[in-house]
PASEBA-1860 file (N, C-alpha, C; in nm, 3 decimals):
! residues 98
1> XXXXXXXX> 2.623/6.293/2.406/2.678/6.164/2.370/2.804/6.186/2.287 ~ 2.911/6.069/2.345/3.058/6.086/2.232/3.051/6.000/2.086 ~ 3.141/6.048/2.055/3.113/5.959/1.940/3.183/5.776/1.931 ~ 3.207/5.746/2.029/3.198/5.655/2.073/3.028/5.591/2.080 ~ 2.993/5.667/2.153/2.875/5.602/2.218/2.782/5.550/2.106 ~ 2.776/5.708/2.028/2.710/5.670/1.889/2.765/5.532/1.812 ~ 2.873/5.544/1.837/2.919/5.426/1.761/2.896/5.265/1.778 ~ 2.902/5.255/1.943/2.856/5.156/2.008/2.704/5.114/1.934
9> XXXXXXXX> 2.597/5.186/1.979/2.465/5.152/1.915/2.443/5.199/1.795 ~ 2.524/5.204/1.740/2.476/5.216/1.545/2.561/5.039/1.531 ~ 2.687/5.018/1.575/2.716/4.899/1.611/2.598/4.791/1.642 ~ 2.575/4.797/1.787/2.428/4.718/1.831/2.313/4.667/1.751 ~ 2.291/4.800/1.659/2.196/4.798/1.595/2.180/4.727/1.470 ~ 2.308/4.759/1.377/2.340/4.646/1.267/2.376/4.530/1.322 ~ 2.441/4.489/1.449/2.411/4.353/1.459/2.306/4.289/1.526 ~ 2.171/4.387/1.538/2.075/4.310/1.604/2.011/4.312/1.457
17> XXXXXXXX> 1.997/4.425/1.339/1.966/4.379/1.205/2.020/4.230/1.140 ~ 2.120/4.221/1.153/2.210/4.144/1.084/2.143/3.971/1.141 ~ 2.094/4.018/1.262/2.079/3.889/1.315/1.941/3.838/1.329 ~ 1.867/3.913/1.308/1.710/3.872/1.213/1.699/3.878/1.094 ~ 1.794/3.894/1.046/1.801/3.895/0.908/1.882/3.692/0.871 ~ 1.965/3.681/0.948/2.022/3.534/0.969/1.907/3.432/1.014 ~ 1.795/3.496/1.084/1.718/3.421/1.162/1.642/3.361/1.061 ~ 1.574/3.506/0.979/1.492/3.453/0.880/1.562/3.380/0.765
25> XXXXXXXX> 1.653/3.455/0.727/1.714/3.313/0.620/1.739/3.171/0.650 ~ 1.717/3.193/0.801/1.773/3.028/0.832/1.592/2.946/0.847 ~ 1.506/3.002/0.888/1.380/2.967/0.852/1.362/2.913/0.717 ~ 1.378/3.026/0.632/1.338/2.986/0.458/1.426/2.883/0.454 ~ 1.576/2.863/0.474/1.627/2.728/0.406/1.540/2.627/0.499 ~ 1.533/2.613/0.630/1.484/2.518/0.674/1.324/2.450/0.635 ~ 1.269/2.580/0.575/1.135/2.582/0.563/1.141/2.509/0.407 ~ 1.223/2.537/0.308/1.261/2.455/0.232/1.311/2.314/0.203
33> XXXXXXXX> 1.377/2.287/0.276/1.433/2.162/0.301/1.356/2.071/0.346 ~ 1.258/2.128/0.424/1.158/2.019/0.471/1.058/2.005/0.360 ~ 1.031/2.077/0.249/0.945/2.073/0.150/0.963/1.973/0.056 ~ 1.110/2.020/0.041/1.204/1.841/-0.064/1.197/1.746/0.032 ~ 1.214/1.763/0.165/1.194/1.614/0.222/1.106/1.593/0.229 ~ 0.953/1.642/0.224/0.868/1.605/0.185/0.816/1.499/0.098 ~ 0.856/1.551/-0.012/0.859/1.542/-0.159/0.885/1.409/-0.188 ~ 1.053/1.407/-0.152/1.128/1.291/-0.187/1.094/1.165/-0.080
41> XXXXXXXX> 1.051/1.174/0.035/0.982/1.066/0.074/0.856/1.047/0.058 ~ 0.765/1.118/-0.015/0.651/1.063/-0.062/0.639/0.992/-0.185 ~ 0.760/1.068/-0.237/0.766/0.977/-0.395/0.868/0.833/-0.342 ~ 0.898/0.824/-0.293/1.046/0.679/-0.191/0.867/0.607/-0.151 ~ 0.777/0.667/-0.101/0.654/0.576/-0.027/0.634/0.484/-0.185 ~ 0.570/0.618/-0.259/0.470/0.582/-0.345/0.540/0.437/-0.433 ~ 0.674/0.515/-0.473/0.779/0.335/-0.538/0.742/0.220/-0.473 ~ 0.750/0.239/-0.292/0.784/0.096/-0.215/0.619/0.044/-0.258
49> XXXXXXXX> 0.511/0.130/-0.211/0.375/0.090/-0.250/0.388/0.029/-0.399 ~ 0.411/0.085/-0.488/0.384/0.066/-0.622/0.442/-0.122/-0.651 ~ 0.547/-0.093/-0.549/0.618/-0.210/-0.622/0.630/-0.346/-0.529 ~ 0.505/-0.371/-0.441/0.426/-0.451/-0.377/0.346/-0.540/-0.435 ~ 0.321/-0.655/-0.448/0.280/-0.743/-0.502/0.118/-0.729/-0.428 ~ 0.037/-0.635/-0.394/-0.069/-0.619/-0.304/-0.188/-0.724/-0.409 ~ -0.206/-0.691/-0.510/-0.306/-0.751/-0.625/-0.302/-0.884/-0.684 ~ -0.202/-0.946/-0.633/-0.228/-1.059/-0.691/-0.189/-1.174/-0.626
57> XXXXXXXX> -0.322/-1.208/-0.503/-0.316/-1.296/-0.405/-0.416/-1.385/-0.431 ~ -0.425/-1.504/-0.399/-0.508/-1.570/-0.388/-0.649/-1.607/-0.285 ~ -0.761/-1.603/-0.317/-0.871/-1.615/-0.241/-0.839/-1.730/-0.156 ~ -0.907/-1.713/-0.023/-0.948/-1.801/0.081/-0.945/-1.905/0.020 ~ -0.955/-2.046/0.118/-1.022/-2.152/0.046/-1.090/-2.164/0.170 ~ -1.219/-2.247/0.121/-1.325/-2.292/0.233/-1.286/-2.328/0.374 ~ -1.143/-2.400/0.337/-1.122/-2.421/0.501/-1.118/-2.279/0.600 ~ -1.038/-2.207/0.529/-1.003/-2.079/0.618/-1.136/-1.985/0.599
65> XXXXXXXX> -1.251/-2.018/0.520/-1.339/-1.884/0.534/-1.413/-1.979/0.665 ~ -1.442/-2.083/0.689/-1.493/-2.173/0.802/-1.421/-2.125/0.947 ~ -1.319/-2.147/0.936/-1.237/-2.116/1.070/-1.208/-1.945/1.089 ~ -1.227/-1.870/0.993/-1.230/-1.704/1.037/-1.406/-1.721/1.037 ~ -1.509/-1.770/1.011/-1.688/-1.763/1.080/-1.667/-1.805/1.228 ~ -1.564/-1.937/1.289/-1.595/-1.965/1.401/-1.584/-1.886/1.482 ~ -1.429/-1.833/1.438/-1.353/-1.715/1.557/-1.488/-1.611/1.541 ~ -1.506/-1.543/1.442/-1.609/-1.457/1.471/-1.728/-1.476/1.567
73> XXXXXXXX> -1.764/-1.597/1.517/-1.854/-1.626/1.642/-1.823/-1.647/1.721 ~ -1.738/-1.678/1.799/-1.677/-1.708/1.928/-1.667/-1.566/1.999 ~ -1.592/-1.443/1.911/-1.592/-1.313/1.973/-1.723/-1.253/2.004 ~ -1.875/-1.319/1.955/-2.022/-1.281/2.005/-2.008/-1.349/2.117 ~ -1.943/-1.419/2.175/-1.993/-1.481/2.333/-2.055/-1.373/2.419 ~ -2.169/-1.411/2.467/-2.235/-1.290/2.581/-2.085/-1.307/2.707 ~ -2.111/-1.166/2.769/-2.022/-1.098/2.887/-2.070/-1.247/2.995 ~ -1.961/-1.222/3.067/-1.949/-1.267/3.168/-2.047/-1.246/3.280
81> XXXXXXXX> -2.147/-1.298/3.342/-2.235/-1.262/3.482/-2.161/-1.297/3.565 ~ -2.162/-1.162/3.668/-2.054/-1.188/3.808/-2.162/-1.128/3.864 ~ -2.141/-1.280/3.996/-2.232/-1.237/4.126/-2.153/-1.222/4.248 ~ -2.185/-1.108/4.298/-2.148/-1.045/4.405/-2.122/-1.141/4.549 ~ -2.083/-1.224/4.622/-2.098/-1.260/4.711/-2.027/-1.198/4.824 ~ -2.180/-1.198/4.934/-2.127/-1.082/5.075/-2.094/-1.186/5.153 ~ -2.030/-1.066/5.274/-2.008/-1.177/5.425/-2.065/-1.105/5.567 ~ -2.110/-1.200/5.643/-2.176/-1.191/5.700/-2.059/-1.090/5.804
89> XXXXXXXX> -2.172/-1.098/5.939/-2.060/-1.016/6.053/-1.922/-1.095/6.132 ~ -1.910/-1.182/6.082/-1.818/-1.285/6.128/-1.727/-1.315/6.038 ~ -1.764/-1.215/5.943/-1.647/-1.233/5.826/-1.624/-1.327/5.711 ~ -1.735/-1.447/5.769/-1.772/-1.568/5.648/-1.860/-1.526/5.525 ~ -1.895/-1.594/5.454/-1.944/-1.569/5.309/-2.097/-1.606/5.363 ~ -2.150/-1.558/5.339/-2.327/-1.557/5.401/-2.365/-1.606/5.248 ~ -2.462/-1.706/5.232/-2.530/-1.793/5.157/-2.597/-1.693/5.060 ~ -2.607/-1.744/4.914/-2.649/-1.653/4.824/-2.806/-1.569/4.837
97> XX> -2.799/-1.474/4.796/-2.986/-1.421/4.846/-3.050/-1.422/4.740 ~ -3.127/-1.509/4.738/-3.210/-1.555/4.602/-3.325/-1.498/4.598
END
């Protein structure tokens, strides 16, 4: 080998070092950055939560606890019964079979 050649892959070689070495630094910042963004939008949540008026609403009044019992009961309605009706060989609806 010339010393060229050597030179070529001692070349190669620091820039295939050089370039996992870029890879991983670019991981850690990224791997960082997402940690503060983390951060800073959980604490941005916790403000918007905090500063919600959630606690101090007023109870139902009778009318509306009446009309949220009906709907409820209305969503117990039994299923639907579906009866099958066949047809005969003529293609008409043949009379129910009781």
């Amino acid at each position: 080998m010339t010393y060229a050649e050597v030179t070529i892959i001692v070349l190669v070689c620091l820039n295939l070092a050089f370039s996992v070495y870029q890879t991983r630094l670019l991981g850690l910042v990224i791997r960082n950055t997402a940690k503060e963004l983390d951060n800073s939008l959980a604490n941005a949540i916790k403000e918007v939560i905090s500063g919600l008026p959630i606690g101090d609403f007023e109870p139902p009044n009778p009318i509306q606890q009446m009309i949220a019992q009906v709907l409820q009961e209305r969503m117990k309605t039994p299923p639907i019964q579906v009866k099958e009706v066949t047809r005969d060989e003529g293609g008409k609806f043949a009379p129910p079979l009781s």
